[in-house]
N, C-alpha and C positions, 0 to 999 in steps of 0.2 A: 504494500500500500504506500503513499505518499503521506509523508509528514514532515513539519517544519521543526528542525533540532536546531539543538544549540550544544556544541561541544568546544566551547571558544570560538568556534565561526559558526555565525545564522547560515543555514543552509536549506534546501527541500530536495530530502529523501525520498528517491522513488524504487527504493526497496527496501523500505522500513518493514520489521516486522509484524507480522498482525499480532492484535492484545490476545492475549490465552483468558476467556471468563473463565472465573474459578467462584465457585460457594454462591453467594448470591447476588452476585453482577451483572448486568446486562449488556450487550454488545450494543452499540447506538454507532448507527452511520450518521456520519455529521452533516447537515445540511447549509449551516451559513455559524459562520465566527465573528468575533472581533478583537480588534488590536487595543488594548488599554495600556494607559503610561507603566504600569507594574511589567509589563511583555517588555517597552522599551529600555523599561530599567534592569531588568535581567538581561537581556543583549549589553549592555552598560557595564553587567559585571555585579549586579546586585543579588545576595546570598549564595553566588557562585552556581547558579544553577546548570548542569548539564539534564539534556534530554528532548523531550517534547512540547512546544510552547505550547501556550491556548488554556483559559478557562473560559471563557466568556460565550457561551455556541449555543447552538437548537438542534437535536438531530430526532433522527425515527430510530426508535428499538427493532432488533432484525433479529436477535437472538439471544438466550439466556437461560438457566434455569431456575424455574420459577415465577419466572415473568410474562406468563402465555396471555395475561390480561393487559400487557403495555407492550406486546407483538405490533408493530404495524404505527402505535401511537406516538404524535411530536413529545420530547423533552427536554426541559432544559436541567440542570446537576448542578449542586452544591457543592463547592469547592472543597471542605473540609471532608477528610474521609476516615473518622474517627474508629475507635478501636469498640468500643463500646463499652467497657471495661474499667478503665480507669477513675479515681476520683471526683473529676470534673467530668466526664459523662455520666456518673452516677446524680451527679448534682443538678443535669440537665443543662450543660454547657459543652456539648460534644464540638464546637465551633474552636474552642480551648483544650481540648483533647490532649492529653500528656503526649502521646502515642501517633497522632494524627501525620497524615501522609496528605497534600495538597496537589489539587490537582493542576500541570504544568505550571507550579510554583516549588516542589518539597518533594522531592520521590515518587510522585505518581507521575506516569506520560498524562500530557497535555490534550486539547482538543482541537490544535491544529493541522488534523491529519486525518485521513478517510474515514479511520475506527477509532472509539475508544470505549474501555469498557470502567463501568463506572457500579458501583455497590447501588443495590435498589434503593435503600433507604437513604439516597441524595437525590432521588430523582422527583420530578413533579412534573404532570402532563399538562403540555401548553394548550388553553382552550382553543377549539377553530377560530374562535374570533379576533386572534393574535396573530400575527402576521410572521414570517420566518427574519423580516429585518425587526421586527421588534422584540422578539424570545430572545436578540441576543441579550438586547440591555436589560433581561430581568436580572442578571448579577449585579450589574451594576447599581439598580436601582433599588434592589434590597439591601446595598451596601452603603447608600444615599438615605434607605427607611430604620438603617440599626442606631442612627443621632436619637429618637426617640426613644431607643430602650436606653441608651444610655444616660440623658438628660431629659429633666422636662422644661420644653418650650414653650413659654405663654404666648396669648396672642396678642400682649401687652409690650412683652421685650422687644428692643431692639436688638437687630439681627443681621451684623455683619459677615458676608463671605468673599473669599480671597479664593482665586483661582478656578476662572471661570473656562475650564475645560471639559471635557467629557465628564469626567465625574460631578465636578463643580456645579455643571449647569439641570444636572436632575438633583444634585442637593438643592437648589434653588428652586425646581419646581415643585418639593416636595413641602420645602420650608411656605411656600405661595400659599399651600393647601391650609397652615390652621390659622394664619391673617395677620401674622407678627409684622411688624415694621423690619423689612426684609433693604438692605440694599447689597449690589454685586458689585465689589469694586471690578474693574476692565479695563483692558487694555485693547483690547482689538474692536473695530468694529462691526467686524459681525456676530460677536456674542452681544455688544449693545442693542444689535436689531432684534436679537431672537428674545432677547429679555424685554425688552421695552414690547415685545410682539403679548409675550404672556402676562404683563404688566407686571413685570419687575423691575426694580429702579435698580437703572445701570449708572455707578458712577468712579470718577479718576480715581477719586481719594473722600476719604473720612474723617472726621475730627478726631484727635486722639481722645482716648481712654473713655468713650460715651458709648461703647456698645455693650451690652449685658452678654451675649454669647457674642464670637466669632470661631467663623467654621475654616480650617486651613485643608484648602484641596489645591494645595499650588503643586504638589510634591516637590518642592523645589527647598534646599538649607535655610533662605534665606526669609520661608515663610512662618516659620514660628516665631523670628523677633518681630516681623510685621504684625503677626497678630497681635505678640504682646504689649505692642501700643498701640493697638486701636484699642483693646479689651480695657471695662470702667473694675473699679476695686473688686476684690470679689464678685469677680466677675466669671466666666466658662470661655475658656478654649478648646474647641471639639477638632483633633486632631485624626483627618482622613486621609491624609500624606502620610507615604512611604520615603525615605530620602536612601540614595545612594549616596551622597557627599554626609558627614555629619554636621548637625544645624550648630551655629554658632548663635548661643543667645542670654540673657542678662536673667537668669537662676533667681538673683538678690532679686528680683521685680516681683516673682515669680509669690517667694514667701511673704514679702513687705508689702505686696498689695491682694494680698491671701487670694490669688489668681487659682482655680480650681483648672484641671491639665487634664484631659477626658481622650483617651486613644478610642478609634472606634474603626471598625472592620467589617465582616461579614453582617447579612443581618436575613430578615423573612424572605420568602423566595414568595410565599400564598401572598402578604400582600402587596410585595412587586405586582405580581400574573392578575388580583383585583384592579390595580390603578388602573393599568395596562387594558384590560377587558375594560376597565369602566370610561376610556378614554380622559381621565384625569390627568396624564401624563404625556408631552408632544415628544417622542424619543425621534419620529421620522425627519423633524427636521435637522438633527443631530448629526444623518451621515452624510458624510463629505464624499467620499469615495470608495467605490468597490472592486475587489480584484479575485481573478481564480486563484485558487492555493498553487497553482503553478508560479505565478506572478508572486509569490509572498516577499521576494526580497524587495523586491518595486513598491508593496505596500507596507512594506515596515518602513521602507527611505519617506513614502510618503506620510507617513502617521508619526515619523520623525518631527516634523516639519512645525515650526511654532507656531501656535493657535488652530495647530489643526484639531477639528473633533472627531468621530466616529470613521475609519477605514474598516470595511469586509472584507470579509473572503468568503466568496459564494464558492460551495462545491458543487 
């Protein structure tokens, strides 16, 4: 089969070998991917990763045991592929899993390549009503809906976000949803069109230290000290950046203005596939460009590219 590796050079394998399902996995041919900043940052050199890229896809189940009732059905899989076992999945936090294997981030192949086979209990079937370019962004977008399990947002607080990229800009549609005084600082303009299109206030800069949350999706070093001066005393910084460089930033601000530091990651997949079904969420105008998995080095150069949003690979 065809798969896009990374063994210190990005490349596509077209005699990568097929997944062996083993216990209770299901085989899913892939039907459409996408490129998020975490892809670009492992190509980078971040947590060293060899293997298979790709989380972020929708495929059809073709084979598995056990799975004769998601035969034939679209799904999209949860990246974390816990043990089931351990501490923190007994606690109901299999996301945190001592043991856990991630899929084309940690030890598992990726889902940038014809097959991949994936543990049932990650999977959730995409309703018809969902389209194959929108099941990619339900990772992303339950990873945009887990700020809520983490903090609670009034619709009182102000609510500044930094890093109006892929990820960025469905935190911003999701933040839209409970009426908080929302604004997207920007650089580019065309995330000012797509926000001011959803009525969200796009703007250069913020006054320091008046926001009550601010959300850091830059994945960039240099966005946790921005945040920490936009954020008011006792304030929330919700940290959705991965950094490859380590962030350099002012710790003493951190304790003396009793700044609360909230890391936030994976999160619902159900109600990603609700917004999505309910059309509360605009993901189609997010993609930029499309490519076959043949082309993937052409669309990795191109999802390199700053300010860009969503690049596929249709299979």
């Amino acid at each position: 089969m065809r798969a896009v590796t990374l063994d210190g050079q990005l490349r596509v394998d077209h005699h990568a070998a097929m997944p062996q399902v083993t216990g209770d996995q299901a085989l899913i041919k892939i039907r459409r991917a996408g490129i998020c900043n975490t892809d670009l940052e492992l190509v980078a050199g971040y947590m060293n990763y060899s293997g298979i890229l790709g989380h972020e896809f929708v495929g059809e189940v073709v084979d598995g045991r056990g799975v004769d009732d998601l035969i034939g059905r679209r799904v999209v899989g949860e990246i974390n592929v816990a043990d089931g076992t351990c501490d923190l999945c007994a606690r109901g936090i299999p996301s945190q899993c001592r043991n856990r294997s991630t899929v084309g981030l940690d030890r598992h192949p990726g889902a940038f390549a014809d097959y991949l086979a994936l543990t049932r209990q990650n999977l959730h079937v995409v309703p018809d009503q969902i389209s194959d370019d929108q099941a990619v962004f339900v990772e992303p977008l339950a990873a945009a809906l887990q700020i809520f399990e983490a903090i609670h947002v009034s619709p009182r607080d102000r609510v500044v976000l930094i890093g109006a990229g892929k990820l960025g800009m469905l935190v911003a549609q999701v933040m839209r949803l409970i009426g908080c005084d929302l604004s997207v600082v920007v650089r580019r303009e065309q995330q000012a069109r797509l926000l001011n299109h959803w009525g969200i206030d796009a703007v250069d800069r913020v006054p320091p230290q008046q926001a009550q949350v601010v959300i850091d999706c830059t994945g960039t070093a240099a966005g946790f000290s921005s945040a920490l001066d936009m954020v008011e005393p006792r304030g929330t910084v919700v940290l959705k950046s991965t950094y490859t460089a380590l962030p350099q930033a002012d710790l003493t601000r951190v304790a003396v203005n009793e700044v609360r530091v909230i890391g936030s990651r994976c999160g619902p997949f159900p109600a990603a596939l609700r917004l999505l079904s309910l059309g509360l969420v605009d993901v189609d105008s997010l993609i930029e460009q499309r490519y076959t998995l043949d082309e993937a080095l052409e669309a990795f150069s191109a999802a390199a590219q700053p300010g860009k949003l969503k690049v596929l690979l249709d299979f």
